[in-house]
N, C-alpha and C positions, 0 to 999 in steps of 0.2 A: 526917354529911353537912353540908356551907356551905350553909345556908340561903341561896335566891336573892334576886337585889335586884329592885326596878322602876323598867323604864325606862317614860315615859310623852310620847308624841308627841303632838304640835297643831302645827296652822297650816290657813290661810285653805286654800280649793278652789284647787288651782290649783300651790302652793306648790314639788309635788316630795314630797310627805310620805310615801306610798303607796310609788314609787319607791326612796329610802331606807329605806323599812323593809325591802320584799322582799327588797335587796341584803344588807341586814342580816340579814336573816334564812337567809341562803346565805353569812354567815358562820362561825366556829367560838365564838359565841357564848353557848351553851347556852338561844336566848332561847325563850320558848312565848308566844303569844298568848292573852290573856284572852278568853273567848269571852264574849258578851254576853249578858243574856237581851232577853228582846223579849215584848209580849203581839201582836206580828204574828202571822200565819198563815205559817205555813212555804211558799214560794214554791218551784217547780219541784223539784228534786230533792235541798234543802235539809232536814239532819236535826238532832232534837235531839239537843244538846250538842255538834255538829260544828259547823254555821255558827252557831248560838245554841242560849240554854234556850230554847224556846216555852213559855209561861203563857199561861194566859187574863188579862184586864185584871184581874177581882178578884184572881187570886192574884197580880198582880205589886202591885195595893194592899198588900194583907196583907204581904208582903216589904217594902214602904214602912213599914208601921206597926210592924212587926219590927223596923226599922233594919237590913235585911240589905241595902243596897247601900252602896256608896262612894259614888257618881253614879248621878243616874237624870234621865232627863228626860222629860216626854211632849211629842210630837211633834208630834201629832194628837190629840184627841179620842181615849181609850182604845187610843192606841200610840204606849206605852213604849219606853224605850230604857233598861239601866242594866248597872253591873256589881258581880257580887255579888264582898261579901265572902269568902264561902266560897271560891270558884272561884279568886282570889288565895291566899288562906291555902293553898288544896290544893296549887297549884302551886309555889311557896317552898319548902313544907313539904318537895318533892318535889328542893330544891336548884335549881330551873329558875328563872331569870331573866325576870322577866315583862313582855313589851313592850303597852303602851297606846295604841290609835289615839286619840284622845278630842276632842273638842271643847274649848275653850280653858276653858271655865265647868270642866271637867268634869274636867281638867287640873291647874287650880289646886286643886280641890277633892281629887282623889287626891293631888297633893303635900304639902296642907296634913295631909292624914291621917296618912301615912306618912314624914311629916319627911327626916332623912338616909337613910332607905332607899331613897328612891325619887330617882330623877335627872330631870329634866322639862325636854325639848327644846322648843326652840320654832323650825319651822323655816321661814322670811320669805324672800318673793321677794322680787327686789333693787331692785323697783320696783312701782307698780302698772301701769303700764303694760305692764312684763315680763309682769306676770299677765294683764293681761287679753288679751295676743298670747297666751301658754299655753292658757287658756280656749276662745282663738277657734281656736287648733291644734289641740288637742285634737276639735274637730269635733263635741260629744256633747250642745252645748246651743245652744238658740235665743240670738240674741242678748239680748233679754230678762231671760234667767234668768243669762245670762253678766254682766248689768248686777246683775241682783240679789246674785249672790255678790260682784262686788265693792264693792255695799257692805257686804255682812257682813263683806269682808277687812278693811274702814279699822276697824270696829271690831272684829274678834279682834287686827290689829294693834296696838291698844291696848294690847292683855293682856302681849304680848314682855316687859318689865321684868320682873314676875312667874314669870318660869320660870327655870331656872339655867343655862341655855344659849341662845344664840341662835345659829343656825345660817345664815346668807345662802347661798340656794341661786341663785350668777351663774353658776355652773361644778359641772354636776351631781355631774361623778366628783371635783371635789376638796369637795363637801359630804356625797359620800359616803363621803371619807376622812376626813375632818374630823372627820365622827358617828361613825365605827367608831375612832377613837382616844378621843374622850371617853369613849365605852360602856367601850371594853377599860380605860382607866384607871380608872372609878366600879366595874365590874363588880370589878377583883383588890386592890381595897382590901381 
């Protein structure tokens, strides 16, 4: 069996990134999503290994001093966010193609890992102000918080050079075509 490759997404709130993957992922792509762990509490009717691994904060330490993640970050005060190496290795191993939602820090740092295996999208609205109409359509945050993601966007905008593709999402279904021809050309290498 073809060991699978990794594909791994970033870009700002806002961007379109969520959107293209679903679409992606109701392709014929063979992708699986890495599932995260978390030392969060599992919320509503959230299980483990489906929406994350739940740990307690020590044992996601202990997976720190281990070196069993790729990325990890803490959030909060004892909650984590990372993803294990294992849960990548199994899923490859298994020939599946693995896609990554990640943060841009988080991004570089899986690419930097897994060199030519992995393919790392970086996908940019066409503007800021495109995003911050996105932000404000969207309906789901105070204006506020809508200001504060975008200045998070000017700096993961930074990071773009650093990925191997950049994606301008002006015209949703042609950057949805756009990413499903890169994937299918990195994936039959």
């Amino acid at each position: 069996m073809k060991e699978g490759k990794l594909i791994i997404f970033s870009a700002p709130s806002g961007s379109g990134k969520s959107t293209i993957i679903n679409y992606l992922l109701q392709q014929n792509l063979n992708l699986a999503f890495s599932i995260s762990a978390t030392s969060r509490a599992p919320r509503g009717r959230e299980k483990n290994g489906v929406e994350y691994y739940f740990m307690n904060p020590e044992e996601f330490r202990k997976k720190i001093e281990n070196d069993e993640f790729l990325e990890y970050e803490e959030v909060y005060a004892d909650k984590f966010y990372g993803t294990l190496k294992s849960e990548v290795e199994r899923l490859i191993s298994e020939g599946k193609n693995v896609i990554f939602d990640v943060d841009v820090v988080g991004g570089v740092n899986i690419k930097k890992f897994y060199g030519n295996r992995a393919l790392s999208i970086f996908i940019q609205p066409p503007n800021i102000e495109t995003l911050r109409q996105r932000l404000f359509d969207r309906g789901t945050d105070k204006p506020e918080v809508i200001e504060c993601r975008l200045s998070k966007a000017a700096y993961e905008l930074s990071f773009a050079p650093q990925f191997d593709i950049i994606i301008i999402n002006d015209n949703l279904q042609t950057a949805q075509e756009n990413t499903l021809k890169v994937i299918q050309e990195f994936t039959n290498r």
